[in-house]
MIZAFI-194483 format. One record per residue (C-alpha): x, y, z; residue number from 1. Coordinates in Angstrom, 1 decimal. Layout:
<nodes>
<<X,Y,Z>,NUM>,
...
</nodes>
This chain:
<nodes>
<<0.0,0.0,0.0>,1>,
<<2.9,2.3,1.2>,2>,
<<4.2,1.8,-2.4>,3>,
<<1.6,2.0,-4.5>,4>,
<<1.2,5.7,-3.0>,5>,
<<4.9,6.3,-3.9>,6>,
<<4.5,5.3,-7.1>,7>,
<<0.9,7.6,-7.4>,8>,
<<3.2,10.6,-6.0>,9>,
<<6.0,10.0,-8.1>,10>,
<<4.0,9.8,-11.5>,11>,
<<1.5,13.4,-10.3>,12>,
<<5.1,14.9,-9.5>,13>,
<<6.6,13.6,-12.8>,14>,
<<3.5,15.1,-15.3>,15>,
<<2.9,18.1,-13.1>,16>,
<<7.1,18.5,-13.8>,17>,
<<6.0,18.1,-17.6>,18>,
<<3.0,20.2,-17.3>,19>,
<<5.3,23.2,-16.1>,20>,
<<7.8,22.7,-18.4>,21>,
<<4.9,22.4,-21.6>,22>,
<<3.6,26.0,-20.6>,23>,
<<7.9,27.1,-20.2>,24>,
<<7.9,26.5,-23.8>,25>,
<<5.2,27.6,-24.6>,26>,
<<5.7,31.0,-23.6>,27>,
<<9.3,31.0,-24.9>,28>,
<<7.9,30.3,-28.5>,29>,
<<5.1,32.5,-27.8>,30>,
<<7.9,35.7,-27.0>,31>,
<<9.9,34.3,-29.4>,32>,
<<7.5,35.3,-32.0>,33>,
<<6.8,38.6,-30.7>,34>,
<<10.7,39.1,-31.0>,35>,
<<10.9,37.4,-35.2>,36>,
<<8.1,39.9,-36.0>,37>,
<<9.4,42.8,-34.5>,38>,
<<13.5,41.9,-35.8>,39>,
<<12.6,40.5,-38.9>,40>,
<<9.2,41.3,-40.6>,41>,
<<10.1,44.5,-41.9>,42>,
<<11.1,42.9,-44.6>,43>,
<<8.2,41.7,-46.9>,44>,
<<9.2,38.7,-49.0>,45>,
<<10.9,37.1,-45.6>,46>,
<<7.7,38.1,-43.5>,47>,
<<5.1,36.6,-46.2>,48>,
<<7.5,33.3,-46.6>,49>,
<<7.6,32.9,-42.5>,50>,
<<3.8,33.3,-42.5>,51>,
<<2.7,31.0,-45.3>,52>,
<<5.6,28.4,-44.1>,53>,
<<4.0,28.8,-40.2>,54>,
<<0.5,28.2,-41.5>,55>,
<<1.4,25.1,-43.1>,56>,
<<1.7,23.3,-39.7>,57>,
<<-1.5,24.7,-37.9>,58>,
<<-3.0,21.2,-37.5>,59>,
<<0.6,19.7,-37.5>,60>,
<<3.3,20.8,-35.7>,61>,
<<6.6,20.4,-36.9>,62>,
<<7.6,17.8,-33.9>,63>,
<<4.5,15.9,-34.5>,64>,
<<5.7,15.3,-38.1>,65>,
<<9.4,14.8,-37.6>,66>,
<<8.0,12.0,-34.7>,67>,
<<5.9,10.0,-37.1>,68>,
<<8.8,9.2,-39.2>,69>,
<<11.3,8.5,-37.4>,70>,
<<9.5,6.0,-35.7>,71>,
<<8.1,4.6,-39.0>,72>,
<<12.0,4.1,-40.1>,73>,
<<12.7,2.7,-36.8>,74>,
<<14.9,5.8,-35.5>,75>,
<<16.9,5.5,-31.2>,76>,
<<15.1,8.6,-30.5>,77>,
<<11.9,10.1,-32.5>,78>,
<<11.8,13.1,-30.0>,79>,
<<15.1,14.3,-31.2>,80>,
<<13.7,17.4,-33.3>,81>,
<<14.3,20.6,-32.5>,82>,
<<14.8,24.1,-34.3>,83>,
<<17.7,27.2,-33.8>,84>,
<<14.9,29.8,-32.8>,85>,
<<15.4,33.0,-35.6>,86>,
<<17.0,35.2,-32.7>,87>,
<<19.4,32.9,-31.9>,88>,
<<20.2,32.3,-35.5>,89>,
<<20.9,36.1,-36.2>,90>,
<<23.4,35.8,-32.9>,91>,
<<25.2,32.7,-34.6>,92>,
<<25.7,34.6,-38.3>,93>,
<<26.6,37.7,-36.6>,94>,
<<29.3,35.9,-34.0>,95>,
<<30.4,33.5,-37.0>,96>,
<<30.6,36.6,-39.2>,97>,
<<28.4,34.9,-42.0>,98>,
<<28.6,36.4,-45.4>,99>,
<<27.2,36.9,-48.9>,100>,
<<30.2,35.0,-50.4>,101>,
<<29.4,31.7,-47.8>,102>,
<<28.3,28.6,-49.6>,103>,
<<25.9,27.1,-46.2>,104>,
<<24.7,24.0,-45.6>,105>,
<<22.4,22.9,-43.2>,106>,
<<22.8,19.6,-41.4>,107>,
<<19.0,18.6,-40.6>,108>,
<<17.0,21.6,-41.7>,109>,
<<13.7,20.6,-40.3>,110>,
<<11.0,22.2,-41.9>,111>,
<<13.4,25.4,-43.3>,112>,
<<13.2,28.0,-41.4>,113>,
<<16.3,28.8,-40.3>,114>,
<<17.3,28.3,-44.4>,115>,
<<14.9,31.4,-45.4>,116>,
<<16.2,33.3,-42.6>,117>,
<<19.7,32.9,-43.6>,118>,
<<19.2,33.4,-47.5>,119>,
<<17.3,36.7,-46.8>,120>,
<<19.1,38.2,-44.2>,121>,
<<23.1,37.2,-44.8>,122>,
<<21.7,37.1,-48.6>,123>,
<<24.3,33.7,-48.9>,124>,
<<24.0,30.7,-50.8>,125>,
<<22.2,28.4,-48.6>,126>,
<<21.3,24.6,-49.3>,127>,
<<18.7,22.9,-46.6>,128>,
<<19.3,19.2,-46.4>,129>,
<<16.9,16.9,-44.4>,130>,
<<15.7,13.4,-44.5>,131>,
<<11.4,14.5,-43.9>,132>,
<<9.9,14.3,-46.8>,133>,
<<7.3,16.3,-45.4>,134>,
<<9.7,18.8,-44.8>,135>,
<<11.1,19.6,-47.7>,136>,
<<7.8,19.0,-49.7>,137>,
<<6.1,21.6,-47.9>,138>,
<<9.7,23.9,-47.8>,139>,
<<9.5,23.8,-51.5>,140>,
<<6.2,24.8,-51.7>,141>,
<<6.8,28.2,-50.1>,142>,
<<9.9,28.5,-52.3>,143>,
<<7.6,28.0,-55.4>,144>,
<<5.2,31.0,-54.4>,145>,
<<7.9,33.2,-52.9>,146>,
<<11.1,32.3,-55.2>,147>,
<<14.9,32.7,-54.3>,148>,
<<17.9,32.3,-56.0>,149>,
<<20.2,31.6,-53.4>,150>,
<<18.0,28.8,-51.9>,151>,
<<17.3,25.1,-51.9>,152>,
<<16.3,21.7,-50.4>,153>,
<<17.3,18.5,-51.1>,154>,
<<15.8,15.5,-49.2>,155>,
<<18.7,13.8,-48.3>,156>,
<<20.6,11.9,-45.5>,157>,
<<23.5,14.2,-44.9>,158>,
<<26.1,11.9,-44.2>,159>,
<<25.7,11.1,-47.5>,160>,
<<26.5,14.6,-49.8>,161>,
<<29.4,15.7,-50.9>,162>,
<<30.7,19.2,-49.4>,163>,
<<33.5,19.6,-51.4>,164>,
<<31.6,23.4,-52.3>,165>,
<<31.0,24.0,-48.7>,166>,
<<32.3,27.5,-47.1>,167>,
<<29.7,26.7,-43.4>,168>,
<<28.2,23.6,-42.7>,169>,
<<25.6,24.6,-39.9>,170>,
<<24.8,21.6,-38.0>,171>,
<<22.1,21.9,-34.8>,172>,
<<22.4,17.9,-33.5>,173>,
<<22.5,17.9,-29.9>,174>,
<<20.6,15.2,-30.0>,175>,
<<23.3,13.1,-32.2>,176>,
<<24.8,9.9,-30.9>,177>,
<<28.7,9.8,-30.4>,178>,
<<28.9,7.0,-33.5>,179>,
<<26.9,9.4,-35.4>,180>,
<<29.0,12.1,-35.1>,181>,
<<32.2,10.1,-35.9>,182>,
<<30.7,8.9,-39.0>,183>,
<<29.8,12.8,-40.0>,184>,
<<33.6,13.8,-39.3>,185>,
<<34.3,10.6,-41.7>,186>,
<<32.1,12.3,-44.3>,187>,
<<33.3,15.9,-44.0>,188>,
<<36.8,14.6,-45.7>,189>,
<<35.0,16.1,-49.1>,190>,
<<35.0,19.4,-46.7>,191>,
<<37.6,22.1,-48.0>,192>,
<<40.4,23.4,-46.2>,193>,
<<39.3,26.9,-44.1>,194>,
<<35.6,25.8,-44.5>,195>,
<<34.0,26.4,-41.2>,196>,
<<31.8,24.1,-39.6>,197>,
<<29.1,25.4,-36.9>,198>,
<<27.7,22.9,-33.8>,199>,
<<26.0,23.1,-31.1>,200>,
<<26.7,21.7,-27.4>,201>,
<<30.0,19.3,-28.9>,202>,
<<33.2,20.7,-30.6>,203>,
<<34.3,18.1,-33.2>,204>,
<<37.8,18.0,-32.0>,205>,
<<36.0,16.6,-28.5>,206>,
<<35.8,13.4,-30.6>,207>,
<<38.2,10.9,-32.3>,208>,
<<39.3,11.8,-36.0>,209>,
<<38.2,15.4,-35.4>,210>,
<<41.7,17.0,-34.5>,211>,
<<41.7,19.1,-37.0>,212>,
<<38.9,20.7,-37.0>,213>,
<<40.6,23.6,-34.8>,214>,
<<37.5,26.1,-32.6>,215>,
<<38.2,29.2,-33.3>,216>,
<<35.3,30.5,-31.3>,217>,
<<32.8,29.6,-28.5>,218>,
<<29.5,31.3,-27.2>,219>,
<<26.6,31.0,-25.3>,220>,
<<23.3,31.1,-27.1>,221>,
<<19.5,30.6,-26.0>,222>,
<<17.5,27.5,-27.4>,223>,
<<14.1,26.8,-26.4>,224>,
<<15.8,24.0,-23.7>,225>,
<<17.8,25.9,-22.3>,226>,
<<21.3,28.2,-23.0>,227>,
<<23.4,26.2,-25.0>,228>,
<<27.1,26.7,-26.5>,229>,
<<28.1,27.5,-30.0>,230>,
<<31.3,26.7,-31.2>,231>,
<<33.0,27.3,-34.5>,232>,
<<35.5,25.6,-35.7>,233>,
<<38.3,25.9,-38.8>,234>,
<<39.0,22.4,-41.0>,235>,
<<43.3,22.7,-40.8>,236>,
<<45.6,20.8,-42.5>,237>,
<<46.9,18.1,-40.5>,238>,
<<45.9,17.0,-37.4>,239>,
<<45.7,20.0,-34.4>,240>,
<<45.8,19.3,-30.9>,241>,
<<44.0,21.9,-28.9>,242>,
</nodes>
């Protein structure tokens, strides 16, 4: 009896924790919103794209979506999705000193948002890769009615594409497993000398075979879990030790 009332506490304590932190992001995407359309919807063709992209997951939300297939394909951890809020983005481009002349790719681009935000507002190259269909159907869609030059999608698994064009590889995976992200330092040989690779929570030189992939930077930025760190990092020649 005694432990069948631990149990009942344990589980109210457990959803009312979940509860709590449901309505903490709640909010945080709520204000986050306030802050994209007071930043970044001066600017017509971004605001319009945002807007008819948002609308397009009304009655499915992006986590929803990314959920149902990775557990149709048998993924560790369906919950793993997650986006780079837009503020957030804007503090990563302007740290990282993003550029017209960049050549970006995006590790994982979810449903594109980030990809508009980048091709509008650092006016770079900027291909979205990601292995939803959904995704990148619904991405291409609003690319269709609101056109760019500097953008595209590509479904695609990312440790399959070849980078050998790359200037940034942007690459949000916190959620990644440590064999994953030895077999994406494996694939980034094709990466060019100097390119610059952005992650988030891991530097790749924290892992075996990443050596040389030298940080030349580290900050603090806000996700909607939390304040997480940034870290930019230089492909050298060689293998560097930091």
């Amino acid at each position: 009896m005694v432990g069948e009332k631990k149990v009942k506490a344990n589980t109210v304590g457990e959803n009312w924790d979940l509860y709590l932190l449901n309505i903490k992001v709640k909010f945080y995407n709520f204000t986050e919103y306030l802050r994209v359309c007071f930043y970044f919807y001066w600017l017509p063709k971004f605001a319009l794209s945002d807007l008819f992209l948002l609308t397009q997951y009304l009655l499915s939300n992006p986590f929803r979506v990314a959920r149902k297939f990775l557990q149709k394909h048998g993924v560790r951890d369906p919950y793993s999705y997650g986006e780079t809020p837009l503020t957030t983005l804007k503090k990563i481009a302007r740290e990282c000193e993003l550029s017209a002349n960049d050549r970006l790719y995006e590790l994982g681009c979810g449903r594109g948002r980030t990809c508009f935000w980048l091709a509008d507002f650092v006016a770079c190259r900027v291909t979205g890769l990601e292995l939803v269909p959904t995704f990148i159907r619904r991405a291409e869609r609003v690319l269709s009615v609101f056109p760019r030059k500097n953008l595209s999608f590509r479904q695609a698994n990312f440790f399959l594409v070849d980078y050998s064009d790359a200037t940034v590889l942007f690459i949000y995976g916190t959620c990644m497993e440590e064999d994953e992200v030895l077999h994406l330092i494996q694939v980034l040989d094709t990466l060019p000398l100097h390119a610059r690779v952005i992650t988030v929570s891991y530097a790749l030189s924290e892992y075996e075979g990443g050596e040389n992939y030298r940080v030349l930077k580290s900050f603090s930025a806000s996700f909607t879990w939390g304040e997480g760190t940034v870290y930019l990092q230089e492909k050298q020649p060689g293998k560097l030790f930091q």
